[in-house]
N, C-alpha and C positions, 0 to 999 in steps of 0.2 A: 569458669564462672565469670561472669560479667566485673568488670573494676569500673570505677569512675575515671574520668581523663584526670590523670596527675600531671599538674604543673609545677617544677622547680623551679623559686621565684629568689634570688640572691643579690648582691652585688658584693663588688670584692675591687680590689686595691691591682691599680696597674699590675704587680706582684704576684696576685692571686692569694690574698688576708683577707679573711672577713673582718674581721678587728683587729687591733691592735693589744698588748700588756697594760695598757691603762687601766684604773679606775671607772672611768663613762665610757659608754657604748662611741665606737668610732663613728661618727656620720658619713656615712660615704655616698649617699645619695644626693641631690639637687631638691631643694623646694619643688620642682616639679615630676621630680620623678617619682616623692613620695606621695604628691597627689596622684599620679596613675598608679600606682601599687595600689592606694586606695580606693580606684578605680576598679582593678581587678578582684579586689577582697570584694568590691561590689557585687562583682558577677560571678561569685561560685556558691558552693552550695556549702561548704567548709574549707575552713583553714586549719592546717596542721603542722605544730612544731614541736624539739625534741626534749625532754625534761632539763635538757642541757642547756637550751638557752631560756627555757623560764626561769632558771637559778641562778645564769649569768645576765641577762637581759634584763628581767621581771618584765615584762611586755605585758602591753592590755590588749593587742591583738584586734584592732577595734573597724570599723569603717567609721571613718570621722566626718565625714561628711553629710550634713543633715540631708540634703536635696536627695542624694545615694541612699540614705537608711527609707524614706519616705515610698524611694521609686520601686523599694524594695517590697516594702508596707502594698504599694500598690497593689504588686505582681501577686500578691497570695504569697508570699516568702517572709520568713520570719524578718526583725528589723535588722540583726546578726547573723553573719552564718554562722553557721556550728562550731564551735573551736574545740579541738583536737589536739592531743599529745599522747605520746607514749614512753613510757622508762619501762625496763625491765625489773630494776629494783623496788619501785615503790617510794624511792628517797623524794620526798617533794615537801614543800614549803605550803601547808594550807593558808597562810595568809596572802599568797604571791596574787599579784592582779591579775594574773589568767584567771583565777579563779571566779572572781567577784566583779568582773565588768563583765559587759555585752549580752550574747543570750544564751541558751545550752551550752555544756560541755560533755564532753567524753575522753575518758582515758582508758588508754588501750596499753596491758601488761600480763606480766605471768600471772599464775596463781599465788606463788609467794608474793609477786606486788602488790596483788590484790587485797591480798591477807592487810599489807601494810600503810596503803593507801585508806583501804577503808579503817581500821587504827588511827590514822591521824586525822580525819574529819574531811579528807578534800572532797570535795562540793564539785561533783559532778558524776554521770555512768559511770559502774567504774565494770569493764570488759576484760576480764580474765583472758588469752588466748591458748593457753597449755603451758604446759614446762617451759617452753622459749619463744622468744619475739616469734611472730613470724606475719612479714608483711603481705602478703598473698590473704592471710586470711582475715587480716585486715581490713583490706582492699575490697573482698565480697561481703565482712560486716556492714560498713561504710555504705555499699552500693544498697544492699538488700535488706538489713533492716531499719538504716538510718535513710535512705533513699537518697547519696549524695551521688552525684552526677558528675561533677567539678570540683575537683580538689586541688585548692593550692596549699602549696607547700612552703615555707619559709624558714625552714632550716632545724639545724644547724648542720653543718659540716658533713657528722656522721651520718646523717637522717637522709642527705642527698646524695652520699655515696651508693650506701644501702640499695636507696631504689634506683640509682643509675646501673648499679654493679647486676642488681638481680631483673634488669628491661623493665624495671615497671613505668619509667616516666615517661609520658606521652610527650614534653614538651620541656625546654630548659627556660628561662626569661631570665640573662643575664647581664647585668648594666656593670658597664668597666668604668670605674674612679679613676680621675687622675694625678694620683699622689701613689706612694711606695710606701710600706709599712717596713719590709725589710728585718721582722725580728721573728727569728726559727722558732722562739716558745707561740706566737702568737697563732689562733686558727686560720687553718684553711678552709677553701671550701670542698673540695675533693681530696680524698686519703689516698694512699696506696692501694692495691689489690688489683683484680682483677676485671676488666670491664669489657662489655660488647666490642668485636671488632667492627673499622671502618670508620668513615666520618658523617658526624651528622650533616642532616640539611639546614642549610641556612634558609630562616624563613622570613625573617624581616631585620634590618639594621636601623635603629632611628636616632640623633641627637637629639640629645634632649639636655638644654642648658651646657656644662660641660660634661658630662657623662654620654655614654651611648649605651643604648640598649639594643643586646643582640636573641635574638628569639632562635633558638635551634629545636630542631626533631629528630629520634633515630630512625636510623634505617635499615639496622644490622637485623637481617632475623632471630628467632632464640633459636635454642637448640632441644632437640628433644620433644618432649611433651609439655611442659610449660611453656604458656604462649610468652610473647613478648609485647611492650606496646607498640613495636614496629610491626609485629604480626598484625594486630589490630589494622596500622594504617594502611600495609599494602592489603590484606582483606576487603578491604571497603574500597580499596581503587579495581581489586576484580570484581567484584559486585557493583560498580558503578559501568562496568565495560560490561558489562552484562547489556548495560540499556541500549547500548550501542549496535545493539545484534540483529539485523534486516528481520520480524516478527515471522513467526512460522506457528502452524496449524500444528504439526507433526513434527515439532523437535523443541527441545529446553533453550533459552538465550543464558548463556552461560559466556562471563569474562577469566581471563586467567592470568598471572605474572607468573617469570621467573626472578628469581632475587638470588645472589650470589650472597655469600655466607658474611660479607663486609657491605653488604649496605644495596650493591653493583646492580642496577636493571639488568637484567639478562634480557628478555624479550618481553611483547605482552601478546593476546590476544583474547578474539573471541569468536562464537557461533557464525556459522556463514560467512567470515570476513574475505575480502577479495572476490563477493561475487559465489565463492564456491560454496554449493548450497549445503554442502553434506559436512563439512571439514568444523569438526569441534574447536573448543576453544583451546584447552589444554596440546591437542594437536598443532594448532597453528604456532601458537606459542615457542614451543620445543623446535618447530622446522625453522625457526630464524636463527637456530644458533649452532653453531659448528658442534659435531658429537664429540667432536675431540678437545671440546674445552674442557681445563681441566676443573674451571668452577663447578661444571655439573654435577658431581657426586656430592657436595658441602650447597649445596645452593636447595632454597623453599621452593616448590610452585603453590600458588596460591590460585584456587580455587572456587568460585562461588556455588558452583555445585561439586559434587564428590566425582572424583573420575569414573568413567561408564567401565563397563566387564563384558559387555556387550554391544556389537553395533553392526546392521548389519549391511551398512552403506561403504563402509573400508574392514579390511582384515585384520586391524590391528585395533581394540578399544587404546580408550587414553590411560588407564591404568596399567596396560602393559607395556605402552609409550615412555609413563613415567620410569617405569622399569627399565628399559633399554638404555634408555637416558645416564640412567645411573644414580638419580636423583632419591636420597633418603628421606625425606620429609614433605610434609604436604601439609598448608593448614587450607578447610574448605569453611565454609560457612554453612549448608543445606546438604542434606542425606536423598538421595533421589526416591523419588514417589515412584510407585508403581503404574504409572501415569503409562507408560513405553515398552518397560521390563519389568517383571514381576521380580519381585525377591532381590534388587541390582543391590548391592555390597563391594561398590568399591573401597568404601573405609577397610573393610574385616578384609577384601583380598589384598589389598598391600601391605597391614599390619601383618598375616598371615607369612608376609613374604619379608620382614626385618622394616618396612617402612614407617618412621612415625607420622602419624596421624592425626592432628588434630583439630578438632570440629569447635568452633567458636560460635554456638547456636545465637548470643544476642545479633548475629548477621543476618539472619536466617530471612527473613522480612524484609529485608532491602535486597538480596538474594530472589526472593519470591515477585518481588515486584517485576518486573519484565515478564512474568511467567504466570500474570494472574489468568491469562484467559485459558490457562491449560491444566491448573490445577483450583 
């Protein structure tokens, strides 16, 4: 199902503290960098934080800037985005200022929280999930019946581990202080556990005042059938190399990647590239990289169409390509039309054969586009 882009929005202590044991919230940001946070609260569609720091914080959560609330008013967008929390317990404070500044709220919890939240009076949705957290479902609440798009995140600790540990965050925006907190009781911002392998990408570094703000993205694929948000971004870089494909009468423009299991470009490709009129994308792809690497078997290709089962230009389709390869996982965006091949099923023949599969249909349309005049 479709998620909104999640952004993790933090800053922390040269040490890596969000706060300190004190009484008051530690400031670890610059007068200017809390005007760009508030800059970015401007541009999303909700903000989400965890029952944790409305009880340690009490946060109003707000976009402070008149000129921002107005330009917002403008666009057809509420004067607030949406503010968002979740607890599993229901333990919350209905007098805390989340509740009572800005615009909508929503809290997202079990059923027993449920039961308990609505008990104490808090003043906003209150979304049941089942017996236990679970952020995935979350994620398609949010997207499909709250219609949010853009979700920033502002903590706390646990809440950024969560969706770092489980791929859901599309984006990190972390600004580093320059002071040390230095004391083991006080929060962090990342926990223990287990997280994607490989390193993110760095996507922007800026100074600002004395702080720096570092902007990362992952790039690890997931595993299995749950997609990842790094699925997401390399999906949309094969569906953009889709466009790149010399236009043909009589074949699909289809881009592809290979992505090693840490983040690793393995190759890319697409339809017709080099001239050769016949050679798919998935094809081209795979022939840039030695068979004897050992990434291949733990490594995604990514697909903007579903690999063929049939072709009758080479003797080999790209689905039994990905087989030779060794390659267990596939995410496509678009199921082929019978446009060529009647009945083609590459999804069901490589699942058939131990391969995961999975189709990220909100792609489906950016996918289709290089391929309007054919279907």
């Amino acid at each position: 199902m479709p998620y909104p882009h999640v952004l993790l929005s933090a800053a922390v202590s040269l040490d890596g503290y969000l706060d300190d044991t004190g009484p008051d919230r530690l400031l670890l940001s610059s007068p200017a960098d809390f005007d760009r946070v508030d800059e970015v609260r401007a541009s999303v569609d909700a903000i989400l934080i965890g029952a944790g720091t409305i009880r340690a914080d009490n946060p109003r959560l707000l976009v402070n800037d008149p000129g921002r609330r107005a330009a917002r008013v403008a666009a057809g967008k509420p004067e607030y985005p949406l503010k968002v929390t979740v607890t599993a317990t229901g333990d919350l404070d209905p007098d805390a200022n989340f509740w009572h500044t800005g615009g909508e709220k929503v809290l997202y919890t079990t059923e027993t929280g449920a039961e308990r939240a609505a008990a104490l009076g808090v003043a906003a949705d209150i979304v049941a999930l089942g017996a236990d957290l679970d952020w995935r479902r979350l994620l398609e609440h949010l997207h499909d019946v709250r219609g949010v798009r853009r979700l920033m995140v502002e903590g706390g600790g646990t809440v950024h581990t969560q969706l770092l540990q489980q791929g859901l965050a599309d984006e990190v925006q972390l600004v580093l202080a320059p002071l040390f907190v230095g004391d083991p009781k006080a929060p962090r911002l990342f926990g223990p556990g287990g997280y994607q392998a490989g390193r993110l990408r760095l996507l922007e570094s800026r100074r600002i005042d004395d702080v720096v703000l570092m902007r990362y993205e992952p790039t690890a694929p997931g595993e299995g059938a749950p997609a990842s948000a790094a699925d997401r971004h390399w999906l949309r870089l094969a569906c953009e190399l889709a466009a790149e494909c010399p236009p043909s009468r009589t074949a699909f423009s289809v881009g592809a990647v290979v992505v090693a299991a840490d983040g690793t470009e393995l190759a890319r490709g697409h339809s017709r590239e080099a001239r050769d009129p016949v050679v798919h994308a998935e094809e081209a792809a795979l022939a840039k990289i030695d068979p004897a690497d050992p990434r291949l078997p733990a490594a995604t290709v990514y697909t903007s169409l579903e690999p063929c089962t049939h072709r009758s230009s080479r003797p080999h389709p790209c689905a039994e390509l990905i087989l030779r390869a060794g390659v267990r996982r596939v995410v496509t965006a678009w199921r082929e039309p019978d446009t060529f091949v009647a009945a083609a099923d590459g999804t069901g023949m490589l699942r058939d054969r131990g391969v995961a599969v999975v189709v990220l249909g909100e792609y489906e349309d950016l996918a289709k586009a290089p391929n309007a005049h054919l279907v």
